[in-house]
C-alpha positions as CSV (number, residue, x, y, z in Angstrom):
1,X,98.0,78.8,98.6
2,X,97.8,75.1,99.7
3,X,96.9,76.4,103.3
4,X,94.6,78.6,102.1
5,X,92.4,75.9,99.8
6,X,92.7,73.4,102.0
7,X,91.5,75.2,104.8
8,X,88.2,75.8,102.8
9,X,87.7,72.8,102.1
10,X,88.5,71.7,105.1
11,X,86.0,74.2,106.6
12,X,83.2,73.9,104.1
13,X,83.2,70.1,102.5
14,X,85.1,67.6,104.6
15,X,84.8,68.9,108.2
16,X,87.4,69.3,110.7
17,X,87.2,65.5,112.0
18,X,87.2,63.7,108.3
19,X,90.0,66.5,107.2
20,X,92.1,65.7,109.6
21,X,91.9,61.9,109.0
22,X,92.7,62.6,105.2
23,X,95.4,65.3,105.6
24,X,97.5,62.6,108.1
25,X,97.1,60.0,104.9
26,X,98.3,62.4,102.8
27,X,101.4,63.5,104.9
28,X,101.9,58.7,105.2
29,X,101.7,58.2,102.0
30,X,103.9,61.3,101.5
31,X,106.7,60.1,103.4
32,X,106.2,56.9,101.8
33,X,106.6,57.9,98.4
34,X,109.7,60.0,99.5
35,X,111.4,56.7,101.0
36,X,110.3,54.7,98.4
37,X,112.2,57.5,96.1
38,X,114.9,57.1,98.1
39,X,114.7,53.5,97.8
40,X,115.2,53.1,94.0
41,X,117.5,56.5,93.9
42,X,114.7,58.4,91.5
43,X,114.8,62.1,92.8
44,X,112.3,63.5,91.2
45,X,110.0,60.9,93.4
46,X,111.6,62.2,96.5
47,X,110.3,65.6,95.3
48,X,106.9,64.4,95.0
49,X,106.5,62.6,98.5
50,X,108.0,66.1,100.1
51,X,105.7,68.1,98.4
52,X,102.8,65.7,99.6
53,X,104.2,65.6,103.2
54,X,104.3,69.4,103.1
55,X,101.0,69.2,102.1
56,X,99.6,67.4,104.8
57,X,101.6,68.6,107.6
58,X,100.7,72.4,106.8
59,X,97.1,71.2,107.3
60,X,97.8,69.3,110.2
61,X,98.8,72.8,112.3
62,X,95.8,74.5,110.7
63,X,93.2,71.6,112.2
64,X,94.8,71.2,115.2
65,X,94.5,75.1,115.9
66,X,91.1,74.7,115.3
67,X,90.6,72.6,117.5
68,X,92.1,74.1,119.8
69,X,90.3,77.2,119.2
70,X,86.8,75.0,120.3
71,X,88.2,73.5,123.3
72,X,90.3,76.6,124.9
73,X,88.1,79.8,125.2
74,X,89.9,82.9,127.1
75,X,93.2,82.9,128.7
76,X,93.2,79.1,128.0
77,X,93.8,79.9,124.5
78,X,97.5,81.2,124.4
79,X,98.9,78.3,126.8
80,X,97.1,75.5,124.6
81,X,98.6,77.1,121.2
82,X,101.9,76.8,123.0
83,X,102.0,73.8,124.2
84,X,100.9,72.5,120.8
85,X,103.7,74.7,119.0
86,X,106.4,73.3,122.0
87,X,105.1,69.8,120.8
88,X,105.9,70.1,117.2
89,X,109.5,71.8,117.6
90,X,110.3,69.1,119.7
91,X,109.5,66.9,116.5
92,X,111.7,69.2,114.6
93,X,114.1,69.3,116.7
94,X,114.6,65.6,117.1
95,X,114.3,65.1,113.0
96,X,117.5,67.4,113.1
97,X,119.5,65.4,115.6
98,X,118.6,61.5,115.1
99,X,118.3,61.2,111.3
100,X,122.3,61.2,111.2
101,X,122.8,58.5,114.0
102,X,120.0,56.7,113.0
103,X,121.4,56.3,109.9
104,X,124.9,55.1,110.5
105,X,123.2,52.5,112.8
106,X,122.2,50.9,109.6
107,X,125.6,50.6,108.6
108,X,125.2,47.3,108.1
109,X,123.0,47.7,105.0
110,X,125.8,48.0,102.3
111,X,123.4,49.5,99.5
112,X,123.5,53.5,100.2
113,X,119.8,54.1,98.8
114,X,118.2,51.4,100.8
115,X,120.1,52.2,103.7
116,X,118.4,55.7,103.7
117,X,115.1,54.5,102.6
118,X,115.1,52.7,105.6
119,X,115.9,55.7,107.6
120,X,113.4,57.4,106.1
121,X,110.9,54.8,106.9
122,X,111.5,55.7,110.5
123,X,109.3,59.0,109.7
124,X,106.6,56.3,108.1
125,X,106.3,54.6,111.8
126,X,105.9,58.3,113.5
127,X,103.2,59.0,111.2
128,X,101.4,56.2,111.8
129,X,101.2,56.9,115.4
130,X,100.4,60.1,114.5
131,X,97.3,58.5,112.3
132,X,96.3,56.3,115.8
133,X,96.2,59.8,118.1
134,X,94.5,61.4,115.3
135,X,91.4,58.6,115.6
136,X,91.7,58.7,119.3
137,X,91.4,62.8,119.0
138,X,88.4,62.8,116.7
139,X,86.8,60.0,118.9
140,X,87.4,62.7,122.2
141,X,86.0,65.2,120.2
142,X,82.8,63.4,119.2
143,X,82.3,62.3,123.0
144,X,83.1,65.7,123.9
145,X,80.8,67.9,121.9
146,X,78.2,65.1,123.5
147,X,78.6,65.8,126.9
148,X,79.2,69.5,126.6
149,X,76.1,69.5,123.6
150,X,77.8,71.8,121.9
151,X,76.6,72.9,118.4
152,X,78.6,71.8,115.3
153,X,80.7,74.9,113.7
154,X,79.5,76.1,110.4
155,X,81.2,78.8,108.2
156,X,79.3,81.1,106.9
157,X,79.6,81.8,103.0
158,X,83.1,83.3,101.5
159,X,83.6,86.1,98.8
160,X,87.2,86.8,98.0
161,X,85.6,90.6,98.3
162,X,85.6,89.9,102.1
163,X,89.6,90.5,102.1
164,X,89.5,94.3,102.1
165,X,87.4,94.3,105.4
166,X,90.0,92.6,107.1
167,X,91.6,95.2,109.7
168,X,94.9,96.5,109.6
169,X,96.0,95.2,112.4
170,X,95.3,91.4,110.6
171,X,97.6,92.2,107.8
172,X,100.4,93.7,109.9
173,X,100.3,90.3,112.0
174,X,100.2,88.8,108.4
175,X,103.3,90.8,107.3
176,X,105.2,90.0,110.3
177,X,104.9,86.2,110.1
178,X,106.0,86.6,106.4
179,X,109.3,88.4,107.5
180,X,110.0,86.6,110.5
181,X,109.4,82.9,109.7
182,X,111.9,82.8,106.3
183,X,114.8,83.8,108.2
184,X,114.2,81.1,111.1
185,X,113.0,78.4,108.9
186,X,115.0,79.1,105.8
187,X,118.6,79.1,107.8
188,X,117.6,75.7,109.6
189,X,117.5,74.4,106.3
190,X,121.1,75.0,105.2
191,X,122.5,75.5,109.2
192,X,124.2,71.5,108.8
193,X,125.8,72.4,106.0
194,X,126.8,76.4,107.2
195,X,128.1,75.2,110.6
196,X,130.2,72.0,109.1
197,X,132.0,74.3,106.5
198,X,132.4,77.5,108.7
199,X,133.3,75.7,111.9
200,X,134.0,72.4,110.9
201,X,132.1,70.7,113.1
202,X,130.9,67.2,112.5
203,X,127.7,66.2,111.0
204,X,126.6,65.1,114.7
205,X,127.7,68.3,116.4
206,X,126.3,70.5,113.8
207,X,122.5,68.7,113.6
208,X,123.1,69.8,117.6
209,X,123.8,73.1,117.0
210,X,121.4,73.8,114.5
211,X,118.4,72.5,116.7
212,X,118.7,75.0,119.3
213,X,116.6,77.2,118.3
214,X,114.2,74.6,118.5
215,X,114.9,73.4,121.6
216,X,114.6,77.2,123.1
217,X,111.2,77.2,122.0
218,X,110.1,73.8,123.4
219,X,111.4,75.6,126.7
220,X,110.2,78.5,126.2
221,X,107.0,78.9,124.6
222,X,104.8,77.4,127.3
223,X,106.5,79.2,130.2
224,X,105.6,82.8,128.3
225,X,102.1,81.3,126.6
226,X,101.0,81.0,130.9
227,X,102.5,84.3,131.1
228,X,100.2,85.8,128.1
229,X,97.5,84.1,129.4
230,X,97.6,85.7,132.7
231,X,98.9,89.0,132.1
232,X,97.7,89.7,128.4
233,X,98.8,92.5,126.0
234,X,99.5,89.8,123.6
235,X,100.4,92.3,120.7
236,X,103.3,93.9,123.3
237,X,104.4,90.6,123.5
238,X,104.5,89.2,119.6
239,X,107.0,93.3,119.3
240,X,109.1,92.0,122.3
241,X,109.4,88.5,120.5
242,X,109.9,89.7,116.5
243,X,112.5,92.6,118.4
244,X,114.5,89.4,120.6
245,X,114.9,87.6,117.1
Protein backbone atom coordinates (compact mmCIF):
# COMPACT_ATOMS: atom_id res chain seq x y z
CA UNK A 1 0.00 0.00 0.00
CA UNK A 2 2.98 2.31 0.93
CA UNK A 3 4.49 1.55 -2.62
CA UNK A 4 1.49 2.12 -4.25
CA UNK A 5 0.76 5.87 -2.47
CA UNK A 6 3.95 6.84 -2.53
CA UNK A 7 4.50 6.19 -6.02
CA UNK A 8 1.53 8.64 -6.80
CA UNK A 9 2.72 11.02 -5.08
CA UNK A 10 5.82 10.60 -6.19
CA UNK A 11 4.47 10.66 -9.73
CA UNK A 12 2.00 13.44 -9.51
CA UNK A 13 3.19 16.05 -6.45
CA UNK A 14 6.81 15.81 -5.67
CA UNK A 15 8.49 14.65 -8.90
CA UNK A 16 10.95 11.91 -9.31
CA UNK A 17 14.08 14.22 -8.45
CA UNK A 18 12.55 15.94 -5.02
CA UNK A 19 11.01 12.25 -4.16
CA UNK A 20 13.90 10.72 -4.25
CA UNK A 21 15.72 13.40 -2.04
CA UNK A 22 12.88 13.03 0.58
CA UNK A 23 12.35 9.16 0.44
CA UNK A 24 16.55 8.80 1.24
CA UNK A 25 15.67 11.21 4.51
CA UNK A 26 13.16 9.24 5.36
CA UNK A 27 14.99 5.79 5.17
CA UNK A 28 18.32 8.32 7.52
CA UNK A 29 16.24 9.31 9.87
CA UNK A 30 14.72 5.86 9.89
CA UNK A 31 17.79 4.10 10.67
CA UNK A 32 18.39 6.72 13.08
CA UNK A 33 15.49 6.35 15.12
CA UNK A 34 16.09 2.49 15.04
CA UNK A 35 19.69 2.96 16.61
CA UNK A 36 18.74 5.52 18.75
CA UNK A 37 15.97 2.68 19.96
CA UNK A 38 18.56 0.54 20.25
CA UNK A 39 20.46 3.04 22.13
CA UNK A 40 18.10 3.53 25.21
CA UNK A 41 16.75 -0.35 24.85
CA UNK A 42 12.95 1.03 23.96
CA UNK A 43 11.66 -1.54 21.33
CA UNK A 44 8.77 -0.28 20.32
CA UNK A 45 11.22 2.72 18.92
CA UNK A 46 13.21 0.21 17.05
CA UNK A 47 9.77 -0.70 15.42
CA UNK A 48 9.20 2.64 14.35
CA UNK A 49 12.61 3.54 12.70
CA UNK A 50 12.14 -0.05 10.70
CA UNK A 51 8.94 0.74 9.57
CA UNK A 52 10.31 4.25 8.32
CA UNK A 53 13.40 2.61 6.75
CA UNK A 54 11.08 0.18 4.96
CA UNK A 55 9.38 3.06 4.00
CA UNK A 56 11.91 4.73 2.29
CA UNK A 57 13.85 1.98 0.91
CA UNK A 58 10.68 0.47 -0.93
CA UNK A 59 10.58 3.95 -2.67
CA UNK A 60 14.01 4.11 -3.29
CA UNK A 61 13.79 0.81 -5.88
CA UNK A 62 10.59 2.31 -7.24
CA UNK A 63 12.56 5.82 -8.34
CA UNK A 64 15.48 4.30 -9.22
CA UNK A 65 13.51 2.09 -11.79
CA UNK A 66 12.17 5.04 -13.03
CA UNK A 67 14.89 6.34 -13.85
CA UNK A 68 16.07 3.87 -15.28
CA UNK A 69 13.18 3.42 -17.44
CA UNK A 70 14.13 7.34 -18.92
CA UNK A 71 17.70 6.64 -19.44
CA UNK A 72 17.65 2.76 -20.92
CA UNK A 73 15.24 2.47 -23.93
CA UNK A 74 15.25 -1.15 -25.81
CA UNK A 75 17.57 -3.98 -25.02
CA UNK A 76 19.34 -1.55 -22.69
CA UNK A 77 16.54 -1.86 -20.35
CA UNK A 78 16.90 -5.50 -18.87
CA UNK A 79 20.85 -5.18 -18.34
CA UNK A 80 20.36 -1.69 -16.41
CA UNK A 81 17.47 -3.24 -14.17
CA UNK A 82 20.07 -5.91 -13.36
CA UNK A 83 22.76 -4.33 -12.72
CA UNK A 84 20.70 -2.07 -10.35
CA UNK A 85 19.05 -5.28 -8.72
CA UNK A 86 22.94 -6.99 -8.51
CA UNK A 87 23.83 -3.65 -6.70
CA UNK A 88 21.28 -3.84 -3.92
CA UNK A 89 21.72 -7.72 -3.10
CA UNK A 90 25.17 -6.96 -2.75
CA UNK A 91 24.01 -4.51 0.05
CA UNK A 92 21.94 -7.28 1.34
CA UNK A 93 24.17 -9.55 1.25
CA UNK A 94 26.87 -7.71 3.06
CA UNK A 95 24.18 -6.49 5.90
CA UNK A 96 23.94 -10.33 6.47
CA UNK A 97 27.57 -11.14 6.86
CA UNK A 98 29.29 -7.89 8.65
CA UNK A 99 26.62 -6.78 11.20
CA UNK A 100 27.89 -9.87 13.42
CA UNK A 101 31.69 -9.04 13.17
CA UNK A 102 31.15 -5.61 13.21
CA UNK A 103 29.73 -5.96 16.26
CA UNK A 104 31.96 -8.02 18.38
CA UNK A 105 34.65 -5.51 17.17
CA UNK A 106 32.99 -3.15 19.60
CA UNK A 107 33.68 -5.38 22.25
CA UNK A 108 35.12 -2.92 24.00
CA UNK A 109 31.92 -0.96 24.69
CA UNK A 110 30.71 -2.88 27.91
CA UNK A 111 27.04 -1.52 27.72
CA UNK A 112 25.11 -4.19 25.31
CA UNK A 113 22.53 -1.49 24.00
CA UNK A 114 25.06 1.08 23.06
CA UNK A 115 27.29 -1.40 21.73
CA UNK A 116 24.55 -2.24 19.13
CA UNK A 117 23.42 1.20 18.59
CA UNK A 118 26.67 1.89 17.51
CA UNK A 119 26.55 -0.97 15.08
CA UNK A 120 23.60 0.20 13.94
CA UNK A 121 24.87 3.57 13.26
CA UNK A 122 27.11 1.95 10.73
CA UNK A 123 23.83 1.72 8.49
CA UNK A 124 23.45 5.73 9.40
CA UNK A 125 27.02 6.39 7.58
CA UNK A 126 25.84 4.05 4.35
CA UNK A 127 22.86 6.10 4.11
CA UNK A 128 24.43 9.15 4.09
CA UNK A 129 26.49 8.28 1.21
CA UNK A 130 23.64 7.02 -0.29
CA UNK A 131 21.99 10.80 0.30
CA UNK A 132 25.50 12.34 -1.45
CA UNK A 133 25.02 9.85 -4.84
CA UNK A 134 21.41 10.61 -4.61
CA UNK A 135 22.33 14.71 -5.22
CA UNK A 136 25.03 13.73 -7.56
CA UNK A 137 22.22 11.49 -9.55
CA UNK A 138 19.56 14.26 -9.62
CA UNK A 139 22.28 16.79 -10.65
CA UNK A 140 23.19 14.16 -13.82
CA UNK A 141 19.80 14.00 -14.51
CA UNK A 142 19.08 17.74 -14.65
CA UNK A 143 22.34 18.09 -16.93
CA UNK A 144 21.23 15.23 -18.82
CA UNK A 145 17.64 16.02 -19.83
CA UNK A 146 19.60 19.45 -20.93
CA UNK A 147 21.78 18.15 -23.33
CA UNK A 148 19.51 15.41 -24.62
CA UNK A 149 16.30 18.33 -24.38
CA UNK A 150 14.19 15.90 -23.39
CA UNK A 151 10.66 16.68 -22.19
CA UNK A 152 9.74 16.36 -18.51
CA UNK A 153 7.45 13.14 -17.79
CA UNK A 154 3.90 13.84 -16.83
CA UNK A 155 1.30 11.22 -15.75
CA UNK A 156 -1.74 11.49 -17.03
CA UNK A 157 -4.80 11.48 -14.60
CA UNK A 158 -5.62 8.10 -12.42
CA UNK A 159 -9.10 6.50 -11.68
CA UNK A 160 -8.98 3.44 -9.54
CA UNK A 161 -11.55 2.23 -12.47
CA UNK A 162 -8.46 2.02 -14.70
CA UNK A 163 -7.51 -1.38 -12.80
CA UNK A 164 -9.83 -3.69 -14.70
CA UNK A 165 -8.14 -2.62 -18.08
CA UNK A 166 -5.00 -3.88 -17.00
CA UNK A 167 -4.23 -7.09 -19.14
CA UNK A 168 -3.91 -10.48 -17.92
CA UNK A 169 -0.79 -10.95 -18.57
CA UNK A 170 0.02 -7.79 -15.86
CA UNK A 171 -1.75 -9.59 -13.11
CA UNK A 172 -0.15 -13.01 -13.70
CA UNK A 173 3.35 -11.21 -13.50
CA UNK A 174 1.62 -9.55 -10.41
CA UNK A 175 0.69 -12.95 -8.99
CA UNK A 176 3.97 -14.45 -9.60
CA UNK A 177 6.04 -11.80 -7.73
CA UNK A 178 3.48 -12.32 -4.81
CA UNK A 179 4.35 -16.13 -4.63
CA UNK A 180 7.77 -16.04 -5.41
CA UNK A 181 9.33 -13.15 -3.31
CA UNK A 182 7.76 -14.45 0.41
CA UNK A 183 9.43 -17.60 0.16
CA UNK A 184 12.98 -16.01 -0.77
CA UNK A 185 12.66 -12.99 1.46
CA UNK A 186 10.62 -14.44 4.26
CA UNK A 187 13.35 -17.55 4.88
CA UNK A 188 16.28 -14.99 4.79
CA UNK A 189 14.78 -13.56 7.64
CA UNK A 190 14.76 -16.46 10.04
CA UNK A 191 17.85 -18.54 7.87
CA UNK A 192 20.54 -17.35 10.99
CA UNK A 193 18.47 -18.61 13.34
CA UNK A 194 17.31 -22.08 11.13
CA UNK A 195 20.89 -22.86 10.07
CA UNK A 196 22.50 -22.26 13.90
CA UNK A 197 19.79 -24.58 15.46
CA UNK A 198 19.51 -27.29 12.61
CA UNK A 199 23.22 -27.39 11.87
CA UNK A 200 24.79 -25.77 14.51
CA UNK A 201 26.71 -23.62 12.86
CA UNK A 202 28.02 -20.39 14.30
CA UNK A 203 26.51 -17.05 14.09
CA UNK A 204 29.47 -16.17 11.51
CA UNK A 205 29.11 -19.29 9.41
CA UNK A 206 25.43 -19.15 9.27
CA UNK A 207 25.14 -15.11 8.21
CA UNK A 208 27.54 -16.86 5.32
CA UNK A 209 25.36 -19.34 4.45
CA UNK A 210 22.23 -17.54 4.50
CA UNK A 211 23.67 -14.78 2.02
CA UNK A 212 24.12 -17.05 -0.80
CA UNK A 213 21.31 -16.60 -2.35
CA UNK A 214 22.29 -13.18 -2.55
CA UNK A 215 25.47 -13.57 -3.67
CA UNK A 216 24.13 -15.84 -6.72
CA UNK A 217 22.22 -13.05 -7.83
CA UNK A 218 24.88 -10.37 -7.68
CA UNK A 219 26.60 -13.02 -10.12
CA UNK A 220 24.08 -13.86 -11.82
CA UNK A 221 21.60 -11.36 -12.67
CA UNK A 222 23.76 -9.22 -14.99
CA UNK A 223 25.21 -12.10 -16.94
CA UNK A 224 21.40 -13.33 -17.98
CA UNK A 225 19.93 -9.37 -17.93
CA UNK A 226 22.84 -9.11 -21.30
CA UNK A 227 21.50 -12.32 -22.26
CA UNK A 228 17.68 -10.99 -22.25
CA UNK A 229 18.73 -8.10 -23.71
CA UNK A 230 20.12 -9.76 -26.73
CA UNK A 231 18.18 -12.66 -27.23
CA UNK A 232 14.63 -11.51 -25.70
CA UNK A 233 11.61 -13.71 -24.88
CA UNK A 234 11.78 -12.24 -21.55
CA UNK A 235 8.43 -13.92 -20.38
CA UNK A 236 10.23 -17.60 -21.27
CA UNK A 237 12.83 -16.40 -19.15
CA UNK A 238 10.92 -14.99 -15.80
CA UNK A 239 9.02 -19.39 -16.28
CA UNK A 240 12.64 -20.67 -16.48
CA UNK A 241 13.64 -18.45 -13.33
CA UNK A 242 10.16 -18.96 -10.97
CA UNK A 243 10.64 -22.98 -12.25
CA UNK A 244 14.79 -22.93 -11.13
CA UNK A 245 13.58 -21.57 -7.59
Amino acid sequence: IICLVGGVLIDRVVGLRLGFVIVTIIALIGQLVFAFGAIIGEFWIMLAGRFMLGIGVELIFIISHSFEAVWFKNKELSFAISIDISCSRLGGALALTVNQPIYQTLNFISNTNYRLGATIMVGVLVLIASLLCCIIIILLDIRGAKLLERETFKMKNINCQDVKDFSISFWLVVGACIIYYPVVISFSGIGQLFFIKKYGFSINEANVVNSLVFWAVIIGTPLLGLVIDVVGFNVYWSMAGISTA
